[in-house]
N, C-alpha and C positions, 0 to 999 in steps of 0.2 A: 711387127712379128718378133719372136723372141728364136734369138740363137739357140742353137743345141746346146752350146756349154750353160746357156742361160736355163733352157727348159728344164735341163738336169737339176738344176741350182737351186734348192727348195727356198734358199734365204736371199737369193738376187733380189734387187728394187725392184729391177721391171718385174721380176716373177710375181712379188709379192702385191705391186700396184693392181698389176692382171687379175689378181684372184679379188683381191678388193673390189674393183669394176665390177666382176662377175656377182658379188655375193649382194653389193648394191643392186643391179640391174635383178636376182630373184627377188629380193627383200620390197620392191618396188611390184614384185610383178604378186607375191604375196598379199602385200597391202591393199591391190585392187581389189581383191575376193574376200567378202567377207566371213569372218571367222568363222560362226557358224557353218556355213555351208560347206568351208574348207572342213573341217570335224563332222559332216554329215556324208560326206565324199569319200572318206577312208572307211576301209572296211576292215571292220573289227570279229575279232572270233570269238564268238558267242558259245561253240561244245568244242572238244573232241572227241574222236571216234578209235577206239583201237580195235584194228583188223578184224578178222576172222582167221586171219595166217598168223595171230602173232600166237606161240607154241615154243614149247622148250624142241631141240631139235639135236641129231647126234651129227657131231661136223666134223669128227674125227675118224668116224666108222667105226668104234669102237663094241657098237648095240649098246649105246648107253647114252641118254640122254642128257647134253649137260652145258648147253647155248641156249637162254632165254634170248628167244628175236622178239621184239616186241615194234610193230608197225602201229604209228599215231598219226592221224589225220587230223590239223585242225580244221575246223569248221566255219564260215564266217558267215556274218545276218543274212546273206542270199542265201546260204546251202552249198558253198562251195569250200572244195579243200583252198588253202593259200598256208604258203609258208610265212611262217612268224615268227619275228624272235623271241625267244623266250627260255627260261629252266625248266627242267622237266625232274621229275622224284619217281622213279619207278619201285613200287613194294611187289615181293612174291611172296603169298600166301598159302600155308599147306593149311585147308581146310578140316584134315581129321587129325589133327594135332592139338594137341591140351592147347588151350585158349593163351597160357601164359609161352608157348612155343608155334606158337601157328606163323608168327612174322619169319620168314624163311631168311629174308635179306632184303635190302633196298639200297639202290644205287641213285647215285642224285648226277644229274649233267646240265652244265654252264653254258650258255647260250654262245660260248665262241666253239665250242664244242657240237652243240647239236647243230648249229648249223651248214656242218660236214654231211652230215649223217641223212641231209635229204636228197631223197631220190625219188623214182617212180618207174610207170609202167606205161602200156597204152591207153589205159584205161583210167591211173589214176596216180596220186602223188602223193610222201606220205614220209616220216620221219623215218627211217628204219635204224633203231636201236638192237646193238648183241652185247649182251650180259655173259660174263660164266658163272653159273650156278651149281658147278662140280661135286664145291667145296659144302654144300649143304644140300643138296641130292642123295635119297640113300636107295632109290629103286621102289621103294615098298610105298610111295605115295601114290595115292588116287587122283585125287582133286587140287587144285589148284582155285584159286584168285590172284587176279592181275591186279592190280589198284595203280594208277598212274595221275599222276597233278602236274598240270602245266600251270607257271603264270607268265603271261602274257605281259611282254615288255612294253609292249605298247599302251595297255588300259591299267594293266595291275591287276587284272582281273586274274581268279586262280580258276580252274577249269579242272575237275576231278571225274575219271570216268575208272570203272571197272569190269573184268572182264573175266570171266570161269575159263579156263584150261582145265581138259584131261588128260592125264597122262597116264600110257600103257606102257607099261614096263614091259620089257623085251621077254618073249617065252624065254624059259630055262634051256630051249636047245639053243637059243640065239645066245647064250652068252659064254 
């Protein structure tokens, strides 16, 4: 057994033989299972899904719409959500905007990053991203496009899903 000042001690012998032991005894316990099967075992994410709640939303009270939340589920070969690590590129798209200004903005997040940002519910579990979209909000937009791209650390795989947002600009007595 290894002393406390020892456990502490990242660069001790004994610490350092200990972890050796350990990494031998999985690399053995690897080696029994064959490859294949080990690779047919993990489950990989084949879609995702973003929300039905992701929506621009007002978080200051202002009556003015101006926090893209954006909720991403990935998906894997059973149909189940599972967290994954991965990059994620989120674009916000104004739909009735000249073709050469419809890209609103896009934000891209670092997989040491999104990995904060999972959360859930009773029901279900799900990356929950908030954007501010202030600075290119002008009120007078209808529609929207969500476009989101994960790739998947694990496969490399890229996984592209999109998503229609509408947005109601506050009546004129609410502002």
């Amino acid at each position: 057994a290894l002393s406390r000042k020892e456990a502490k001690d990242a660069n001790s012998p004994r610490k350092m033989a200990a972890e050796i032991e350990q990494l031998k005894r999985q690399l053995e316990g690897l080696m029994g299972i064959d490859k294949p099967a080990r690779i047919d075992a993990i489950s990989t994410i084949t879609s995702i899904d973003i929300t039905r709640r992701s929506n621009l939303y007002d978080k200051n009270d202002d009556k003015k719409k101006e926090t893209l939340v954006v909720y991403i589920r990935p998906i894997d070969d059973m149909g189940d959500c599972i967290k994954a690590a991965g990059a994620v590129e989120v674009q916000l798209w104004n739909l009735s905007a000249k073709p050469d200004e419809a890209l609103l903005k896009s934000w891209e997040i670092e997989p040491e990053e999104l990995k904060k940002t999972w959360s859930g519910s009773l029901l279900t579990s799900y990356y929950k991203l908030q954007f501010d979209a202030d600075d290119v909000l002008t009120g007078e937009e209808k529609d929207f496009t969500l476009k989101v791209e994960f790739t998947d650390y694990l496969t490399g795989k890229v996984l592209k899903e999109q998503s229609c947002l509408l947005y109601t600009s506050p009546s004129p007595r609410d502002r």
